[in-house]
C-alpha positions as CSV (number, residue, x, y, z in Angstrom):
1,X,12.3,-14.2,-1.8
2,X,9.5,-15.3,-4.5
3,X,9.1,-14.5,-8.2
4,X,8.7,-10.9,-9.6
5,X,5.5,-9.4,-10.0
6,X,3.8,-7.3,-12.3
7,X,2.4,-3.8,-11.5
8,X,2.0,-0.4,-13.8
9,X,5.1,0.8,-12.7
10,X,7.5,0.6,-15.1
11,X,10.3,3.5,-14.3
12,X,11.6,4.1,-10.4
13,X,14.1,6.2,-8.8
14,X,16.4,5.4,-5.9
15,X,17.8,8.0,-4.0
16,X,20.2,7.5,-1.4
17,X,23.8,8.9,-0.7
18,X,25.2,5.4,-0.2
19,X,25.8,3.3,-3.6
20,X,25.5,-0.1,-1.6
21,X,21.9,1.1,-0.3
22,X,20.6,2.3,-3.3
23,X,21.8,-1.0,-5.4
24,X,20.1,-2.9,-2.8
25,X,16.7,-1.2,-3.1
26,X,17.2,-0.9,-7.0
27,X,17.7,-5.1,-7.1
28,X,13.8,-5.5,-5.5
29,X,11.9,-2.9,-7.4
30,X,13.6,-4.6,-10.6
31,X,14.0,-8.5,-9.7
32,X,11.4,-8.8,-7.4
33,X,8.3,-6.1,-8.0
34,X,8.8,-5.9,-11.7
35,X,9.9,-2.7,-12.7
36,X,11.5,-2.5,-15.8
37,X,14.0,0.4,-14.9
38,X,15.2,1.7,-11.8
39,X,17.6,4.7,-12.3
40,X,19.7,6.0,-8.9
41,X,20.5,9.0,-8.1
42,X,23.2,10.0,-4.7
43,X,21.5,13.7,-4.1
44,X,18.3,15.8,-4.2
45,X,19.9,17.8,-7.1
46,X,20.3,14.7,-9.2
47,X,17.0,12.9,-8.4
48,X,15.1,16.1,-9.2
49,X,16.9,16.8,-12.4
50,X,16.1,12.9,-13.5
51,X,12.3,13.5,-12.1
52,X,12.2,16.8,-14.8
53,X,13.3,15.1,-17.5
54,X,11.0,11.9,-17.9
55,X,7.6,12.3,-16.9
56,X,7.2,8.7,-16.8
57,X,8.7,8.1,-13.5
58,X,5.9,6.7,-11.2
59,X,7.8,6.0,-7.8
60,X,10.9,7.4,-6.1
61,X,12.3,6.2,-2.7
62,X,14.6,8.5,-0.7
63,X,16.7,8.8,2.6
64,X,15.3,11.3,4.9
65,X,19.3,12.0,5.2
66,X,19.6,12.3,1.2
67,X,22.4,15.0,0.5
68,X,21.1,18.4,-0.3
69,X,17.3,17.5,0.1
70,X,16.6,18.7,3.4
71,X,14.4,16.4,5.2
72,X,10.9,16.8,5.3
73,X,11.2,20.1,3.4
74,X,12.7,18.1,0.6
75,X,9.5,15.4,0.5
76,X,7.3,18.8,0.7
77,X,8.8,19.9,-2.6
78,X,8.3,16.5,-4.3
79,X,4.7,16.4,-3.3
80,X,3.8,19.6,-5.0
81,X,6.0,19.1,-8.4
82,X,5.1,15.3,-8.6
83,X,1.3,15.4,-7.2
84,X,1.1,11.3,-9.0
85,X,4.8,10.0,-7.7
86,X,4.5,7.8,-5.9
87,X,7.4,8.7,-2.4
88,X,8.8,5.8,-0.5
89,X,11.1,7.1,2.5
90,X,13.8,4.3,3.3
91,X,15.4,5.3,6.4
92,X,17.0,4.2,9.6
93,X,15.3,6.5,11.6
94,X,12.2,5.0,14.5
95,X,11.0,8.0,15.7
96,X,7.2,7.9,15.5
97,X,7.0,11.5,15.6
98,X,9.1,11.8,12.2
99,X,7.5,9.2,10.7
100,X,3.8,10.9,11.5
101,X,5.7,14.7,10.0
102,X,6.2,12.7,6.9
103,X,3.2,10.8,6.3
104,X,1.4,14.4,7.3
105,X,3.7,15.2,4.3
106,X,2.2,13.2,1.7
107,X,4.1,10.3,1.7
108,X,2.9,6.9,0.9
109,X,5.5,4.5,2.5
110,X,7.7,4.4,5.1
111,X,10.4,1.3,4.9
112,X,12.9,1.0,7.6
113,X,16.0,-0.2,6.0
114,X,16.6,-3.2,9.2
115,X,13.4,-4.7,7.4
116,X,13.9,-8.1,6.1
117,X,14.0,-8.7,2.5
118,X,10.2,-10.5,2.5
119,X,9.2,-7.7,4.7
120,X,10.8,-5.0,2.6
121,X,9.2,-6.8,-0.8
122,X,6.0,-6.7,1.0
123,X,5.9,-3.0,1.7
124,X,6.6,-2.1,-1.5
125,X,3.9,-4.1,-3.0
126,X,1.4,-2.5,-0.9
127,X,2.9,0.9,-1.9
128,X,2.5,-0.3,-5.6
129,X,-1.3,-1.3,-5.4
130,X,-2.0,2.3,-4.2
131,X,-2.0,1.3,-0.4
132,X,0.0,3.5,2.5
133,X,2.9,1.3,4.3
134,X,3.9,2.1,7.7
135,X,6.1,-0.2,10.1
136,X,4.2,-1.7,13.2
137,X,7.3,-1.1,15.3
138,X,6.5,2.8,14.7
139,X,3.1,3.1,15.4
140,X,2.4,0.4,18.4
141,X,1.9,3.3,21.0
142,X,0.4,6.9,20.3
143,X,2.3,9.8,20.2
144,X,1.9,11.9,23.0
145,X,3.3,15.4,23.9
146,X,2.7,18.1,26.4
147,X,1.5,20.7,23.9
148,X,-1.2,23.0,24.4
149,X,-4.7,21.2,24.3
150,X,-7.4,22.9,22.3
151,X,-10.4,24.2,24.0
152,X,-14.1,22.4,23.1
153,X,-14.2,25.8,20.1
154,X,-11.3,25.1,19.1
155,X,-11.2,21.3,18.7
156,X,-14.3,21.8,16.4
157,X,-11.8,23.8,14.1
158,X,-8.9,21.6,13.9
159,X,-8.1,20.1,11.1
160,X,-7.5,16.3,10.6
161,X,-6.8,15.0,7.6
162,X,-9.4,13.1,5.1
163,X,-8.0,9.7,5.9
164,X,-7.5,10.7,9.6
165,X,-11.5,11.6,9.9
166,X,-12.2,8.4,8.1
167,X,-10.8,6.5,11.0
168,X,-12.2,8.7,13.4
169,X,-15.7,7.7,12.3
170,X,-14.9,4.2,12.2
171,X,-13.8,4.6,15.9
172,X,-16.9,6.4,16.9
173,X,-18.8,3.4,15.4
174,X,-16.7,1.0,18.3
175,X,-14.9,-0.5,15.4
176,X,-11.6,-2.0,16.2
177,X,-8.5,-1.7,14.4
178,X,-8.8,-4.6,12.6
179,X,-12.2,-3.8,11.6
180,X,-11.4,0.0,10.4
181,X,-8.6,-1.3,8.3
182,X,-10.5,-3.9,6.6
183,X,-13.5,-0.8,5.7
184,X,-10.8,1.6,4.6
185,X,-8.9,-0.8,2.6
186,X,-5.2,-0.1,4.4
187,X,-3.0,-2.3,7.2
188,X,-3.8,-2.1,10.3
189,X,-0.5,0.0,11.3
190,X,-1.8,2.2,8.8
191,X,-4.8,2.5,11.0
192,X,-2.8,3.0,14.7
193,X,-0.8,5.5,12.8
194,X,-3.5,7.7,11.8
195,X,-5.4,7.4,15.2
196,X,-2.1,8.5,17.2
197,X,-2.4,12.0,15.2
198,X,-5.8,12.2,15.6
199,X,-5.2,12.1,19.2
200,X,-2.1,14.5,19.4
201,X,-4.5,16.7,17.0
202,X,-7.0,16.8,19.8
203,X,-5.0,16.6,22.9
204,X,-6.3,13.6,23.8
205,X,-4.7,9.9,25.2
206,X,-6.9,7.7,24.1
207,X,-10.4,6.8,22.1
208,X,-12.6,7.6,24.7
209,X,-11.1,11.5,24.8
210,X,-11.2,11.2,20.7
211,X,-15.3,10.7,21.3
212,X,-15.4,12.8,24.2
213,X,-14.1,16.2,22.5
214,X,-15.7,15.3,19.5
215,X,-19.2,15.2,21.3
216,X,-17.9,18.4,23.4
217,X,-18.1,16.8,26.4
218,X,-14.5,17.2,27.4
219,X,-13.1,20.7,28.5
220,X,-9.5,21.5,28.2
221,X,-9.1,22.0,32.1
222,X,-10.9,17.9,32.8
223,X,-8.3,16.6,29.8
224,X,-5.3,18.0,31.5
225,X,-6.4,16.5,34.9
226,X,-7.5,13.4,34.0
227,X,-5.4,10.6,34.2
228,X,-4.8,8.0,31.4
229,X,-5.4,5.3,34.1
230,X,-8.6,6.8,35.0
231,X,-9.3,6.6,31.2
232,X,-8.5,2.8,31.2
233,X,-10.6,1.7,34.0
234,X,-13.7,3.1,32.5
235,X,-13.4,1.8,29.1
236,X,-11.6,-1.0,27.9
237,X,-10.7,-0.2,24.2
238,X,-10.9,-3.1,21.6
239,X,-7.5,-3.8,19.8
């Protein structure tokens, strides 16, 4: 699975419930991504007791389903005690919709435990050079609900995150994916993940309706009516 590397990182945490799961995960941070110590912890209670008492921790991975921490809210917490930790979520759980509710959470990777071990070292590294990890398999196809759409005033007002608008500028350029992550510096699922919740922000399906309500030529009423098939035969949108 190739030799260890170096990075800053020299003291992790592993939280997870299950003992076989969390020495897993311990054994690649330490043999394989150089971390000196990795320290495991089986609830929120423990992990956050071990986070208080060494400031020196840099990264912490955690099950979304880690006893006591309560999802999201739990990652939420993290984020505003440890603004510099570095939060991996390991989890078994595919739904795009979570996985965009946790990167909207501050995250910065999201590791499906099915990964392979290359794929697993991989994301990690990323995660260690300061880059976002997200799984391809969760961010192929744009999320897409029947919530309210926001009027043209309204659309103005909403608020996308920094990285979110970075993309979004890059896409009004005609940019493709590949293109936008090579400018921003991140993967290219990093990219498609960003751009579906740019287009659930706006109510839109695809990049034409991003441009379109951006430029405030797209009422709420013609986005409701129009069909994404419609959308596709006027534009074909570079992948």
């Amino acid at each position: 699975m190739g030799t260890a590397v170096t990075h800053v990182s020299t003291l992790a945490l592993v939280a997870d419930t299950h003992f076989l799961t969390s020495a897993g995960i311990a054994e690649i941070l330490h043999h394989h991504l150089g971390i000196e110590t990795v320290n495991c912890a089986a609830d929120f209670r423990t992990a956050c007791a071990l986070l208080a008492a060494d400031p020196a921790y840099t990264m912490i991975t955690v099950d979304l389903s880690l006893t006591g921490m309560n999802g999201l809210h739990g990652i939420r917490q993290l984020r505003s005690a440890y603004p510099a930790l570095h939060i991996v979520i390991v989890s078994d759980q595919t739904n795009q919709a979570a996985m965009l509710s946790a990167l909207a959470a501050g995250i910065h990777g999201y590791i499906l435990k099915d990964m392979d071990a290359a794929a697993m070292i991989g994301a990690f590294k990323l995660v260690l050079e300061g880059k976002i990890f997200v799984p391809n398999c969760v961010s192929d196809t744009p999320a897409w609900t029947n919530t309210p759409q926001p009027t043209e005033d309204e659309a103005t007002e909403i608020s996308l995150t920094a990285r979110q608008r970075d993309v979004v500028q890059h896409l009004r350029k005609g940019f493709s994916n590949k293109e936008i992550a090579r400018a921003l510096d991140i993967s290219e699922s990093t990219v498609k993940v960003h751009m579906a919740a740019a287009f659930r922000q706006l109510g839109v399906h695809n990049r034409v309706g991003v441009i379109a309500v951006l430029d405030g030529k797209m009422s709420r009423a013609t986005r409701a009516r129009t069909p994404e098939w419609a959308d596709r035969r006027r534009i074909a949108v570079r992948a």
